[in-house]
N, C-alpha and C positions, 0 to 999 in steps of 0.2 A: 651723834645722829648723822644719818647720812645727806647729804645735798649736793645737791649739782655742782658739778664741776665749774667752775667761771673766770681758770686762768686760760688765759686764750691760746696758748702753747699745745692745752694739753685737752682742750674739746672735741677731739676730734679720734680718742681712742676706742677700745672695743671695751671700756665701761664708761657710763657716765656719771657715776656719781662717786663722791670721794668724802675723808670721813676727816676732820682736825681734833687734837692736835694731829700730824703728821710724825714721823720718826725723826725729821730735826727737828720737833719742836714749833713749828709757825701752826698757831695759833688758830690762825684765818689765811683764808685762801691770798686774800691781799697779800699777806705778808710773805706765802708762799710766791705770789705771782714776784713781788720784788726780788726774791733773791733767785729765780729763777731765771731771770730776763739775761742773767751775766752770760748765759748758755745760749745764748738764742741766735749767735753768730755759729757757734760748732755745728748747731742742727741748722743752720741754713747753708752750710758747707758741706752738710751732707759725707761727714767723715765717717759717722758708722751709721746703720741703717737701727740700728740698736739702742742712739743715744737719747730720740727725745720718750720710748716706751720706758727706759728708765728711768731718765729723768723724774716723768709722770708719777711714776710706780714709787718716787723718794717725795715728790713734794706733793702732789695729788695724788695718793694713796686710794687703790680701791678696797671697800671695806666688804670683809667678808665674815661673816657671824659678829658683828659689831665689834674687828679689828682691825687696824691694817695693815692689809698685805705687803709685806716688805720684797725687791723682787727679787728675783734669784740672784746668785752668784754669777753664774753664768752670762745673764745679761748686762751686768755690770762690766765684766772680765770686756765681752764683746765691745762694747760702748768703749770703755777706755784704750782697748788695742786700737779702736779705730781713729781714737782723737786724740789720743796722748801724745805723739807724736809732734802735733800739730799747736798743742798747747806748750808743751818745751821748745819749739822752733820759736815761739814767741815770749818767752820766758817767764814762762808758766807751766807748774804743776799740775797733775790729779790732783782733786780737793780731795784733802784729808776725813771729813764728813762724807765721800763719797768713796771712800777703800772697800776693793771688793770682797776685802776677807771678813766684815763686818756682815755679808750676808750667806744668805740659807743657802747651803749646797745641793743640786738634786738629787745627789744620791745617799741623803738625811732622810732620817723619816718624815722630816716636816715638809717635803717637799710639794704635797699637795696645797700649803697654805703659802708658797712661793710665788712669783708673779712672774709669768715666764710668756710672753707677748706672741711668740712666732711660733710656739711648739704645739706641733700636730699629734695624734694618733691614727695611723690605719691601720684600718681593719677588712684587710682585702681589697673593695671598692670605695669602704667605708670610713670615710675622714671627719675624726669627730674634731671643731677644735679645740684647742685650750679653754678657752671660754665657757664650753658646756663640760670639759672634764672638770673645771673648778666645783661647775653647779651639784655634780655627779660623783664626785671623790665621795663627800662624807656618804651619799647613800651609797655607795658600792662598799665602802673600808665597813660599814656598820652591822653587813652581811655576813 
């Protein structure tokens, strides 16, 4: 069942509500917001502009036909190019629960039930975003 998001991290994205269990497993968003919090230095250093949309998208999951959205590959890729560096300078790892080959590529079929934060379409003048392509995949694919 869906409910409001209430880790404070992640209140502030382009869904609000989020669905548990989650894809690691936590349960409750508590449990989410605790193992969340180890990140909370990366995204306030502002290493990749990518890393708390994922984050999000792995522990508050938006759900879409009552599942959740796992996010893409790509934003993953992005997030880690941007802080990996920065987590080895201080000797530390990518988290192994956070490998990006473990998610959906866009150019899979599944790619519409991916979770991709920044990406646009236009159409001339006409810039739909992510947001409403999500709402609008299954009507247009069902055509």
């Amino acid at each position: 069942m869906n409910r409001p998001i209430t880790v404070p991290l992640c209140q502030d994205l382009m869904y609000t509500e989020t669905l548990m269990p989650n894809i690691l497993g936590h349960t409750t968003q508590g449990e989410a917001h605790l193992a969340i919090q180890s990140f909370q230095p990366l995204v306030q250093v502002g290493c990749s502009a990518q890393l708390k949309p994922f984050l999000c998208s792995v522990y508050t999951p938006k759900c879409v036909f009552g599942k959740a959205q796992r996010p893409c590959r790509t934003v993953c890729e992005q997030a880690r190019s941007g802080c990996e560096s920065l987590l080895i300078k201080y000797g530390f790892q990518w988290p192994d629960h956070l490998k990006c080959d473990t998610f959906t590529t866009e150019s899979s079929k599944t790619f519409r039930y991916c979770f991709f934060p920044t990406l646009c379409l236009s159409f001339g003048s006409l810039v739909i975003s992510q947001k409403l392509r999500l709402q609008l995949t299954p009507i247009l694919t069902f055509f």
